[in-house]
C-alpha positions as CSV (number, residue, x, y, z in Angstrom):
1,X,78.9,148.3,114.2
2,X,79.6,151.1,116.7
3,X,80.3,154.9,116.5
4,X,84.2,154.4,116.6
5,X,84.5,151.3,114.5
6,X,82.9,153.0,111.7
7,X,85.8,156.1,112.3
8,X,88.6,153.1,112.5
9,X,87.0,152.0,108.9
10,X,86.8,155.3,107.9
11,X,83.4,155.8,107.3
12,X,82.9,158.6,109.4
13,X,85.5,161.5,108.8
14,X,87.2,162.8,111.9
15,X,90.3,164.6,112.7
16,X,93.3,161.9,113.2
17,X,96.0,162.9,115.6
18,X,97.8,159.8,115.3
19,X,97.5,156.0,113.8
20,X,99.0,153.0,113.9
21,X,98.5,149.6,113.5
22,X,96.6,148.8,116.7
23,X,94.9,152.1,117.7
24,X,93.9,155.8,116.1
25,X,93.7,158.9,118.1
26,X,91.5,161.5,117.0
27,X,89.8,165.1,118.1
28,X,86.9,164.9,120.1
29,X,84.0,166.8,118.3
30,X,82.7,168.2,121.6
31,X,86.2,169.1,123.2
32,X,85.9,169.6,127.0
33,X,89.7,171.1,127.0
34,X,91.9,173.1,124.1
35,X,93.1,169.5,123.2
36,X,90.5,166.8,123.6
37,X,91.9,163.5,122.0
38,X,90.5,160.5,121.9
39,X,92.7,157.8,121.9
40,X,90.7,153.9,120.7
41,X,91.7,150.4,120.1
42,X,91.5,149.6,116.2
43,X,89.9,146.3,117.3
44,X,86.5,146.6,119.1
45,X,86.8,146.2,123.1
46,X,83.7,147.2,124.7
47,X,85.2,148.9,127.9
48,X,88.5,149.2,130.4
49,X,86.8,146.1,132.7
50,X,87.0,144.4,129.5
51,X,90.8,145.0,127.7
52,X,94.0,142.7,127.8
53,X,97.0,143.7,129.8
54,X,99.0,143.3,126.8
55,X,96.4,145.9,125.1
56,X,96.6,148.3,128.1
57,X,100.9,148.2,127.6
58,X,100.4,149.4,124.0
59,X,98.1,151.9,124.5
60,X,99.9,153.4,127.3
61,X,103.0,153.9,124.8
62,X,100.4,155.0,122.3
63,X,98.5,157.9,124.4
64,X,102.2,159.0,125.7
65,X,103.0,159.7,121.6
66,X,99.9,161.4,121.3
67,X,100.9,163.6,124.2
68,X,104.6,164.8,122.9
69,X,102.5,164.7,119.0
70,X,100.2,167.9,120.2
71,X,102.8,168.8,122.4
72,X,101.5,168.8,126.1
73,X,103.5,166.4,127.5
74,X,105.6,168.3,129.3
75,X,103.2,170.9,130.1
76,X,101.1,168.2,131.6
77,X,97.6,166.4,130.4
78,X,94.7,164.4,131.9
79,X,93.7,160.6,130.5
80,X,90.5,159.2,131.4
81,X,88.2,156.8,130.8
82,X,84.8,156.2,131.4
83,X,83.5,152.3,132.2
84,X,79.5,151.6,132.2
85,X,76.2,153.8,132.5
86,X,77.1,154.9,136.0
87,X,81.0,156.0,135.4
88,X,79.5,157.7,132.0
89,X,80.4,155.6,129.1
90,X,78.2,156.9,125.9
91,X,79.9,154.9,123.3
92,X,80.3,150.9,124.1
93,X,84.1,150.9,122.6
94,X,87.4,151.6,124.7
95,X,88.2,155.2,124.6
96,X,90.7,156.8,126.5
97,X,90.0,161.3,126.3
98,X,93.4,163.2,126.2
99,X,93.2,166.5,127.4
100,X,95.4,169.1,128.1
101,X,96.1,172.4,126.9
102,X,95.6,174.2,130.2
103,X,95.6,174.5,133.6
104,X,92.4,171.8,134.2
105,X,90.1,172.2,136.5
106,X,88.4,169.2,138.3
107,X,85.1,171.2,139.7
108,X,82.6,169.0,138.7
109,X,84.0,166.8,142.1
110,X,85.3,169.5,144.1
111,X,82.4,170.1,145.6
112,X,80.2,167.3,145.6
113,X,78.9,165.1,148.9
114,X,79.6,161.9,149.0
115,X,76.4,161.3,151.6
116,X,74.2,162.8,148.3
117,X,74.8,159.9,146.3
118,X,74.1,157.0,148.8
């Protein structure tokens, strides 16, 4: 059983946000913004190349709650999700990171060569 599923089962604590029937939002324990949410299906999916359009609809409603909950959706927020080794996945379970709470940056790109990677 993976990292999140034992969270959805709740047996790892964490901080939840917001929950529902089909998906659970938490804090991220090594926040990267003042809010840092992760947003995960309740049933395991291993990554976006692998979710249901019908899953994607749901969560979009869900991460736009989360959003207005910890109020930053006006202010504005960043959703992302990482898919495989390369694109930086570390746990094998749909996530989807929340953050907002400030002005973000997007450095770690802004300055890269493209040429350096080939």
């Amino acid at each position: 059983m993976c990292l999140f599923c034992k969270i959805i089962n709740k047996e790892i604590p964490s901080e939840i946000i917001l929950e529902d029937e089909n998906f659970i939002a938490f804090h991220d324990i090594n926040p990267k913004a003042p809010v840092h949410i992760l947003a995960i299906p309740k049933s395991h999916v291993n990554s976006f190349n692998d979710v249901s359009s019908d899953m994607m609809a749901g969560m979009t409603i869900f991460i736009q709650n989360i959003a207005k909950e910890v109020d930053i959706d006006k202010s504005g927020y960043r959703v992302i999700t990482n898919i495989g080794d390369n694109g930086g996945q570390e746990v094998k379970h749909l996530h989807f990171h929340v953050l907002g709470g400030a002005k973000l940056a997007w450095t770690h790109l802004s300055d890269s060569n493209p040429k350096a990677f080939l």
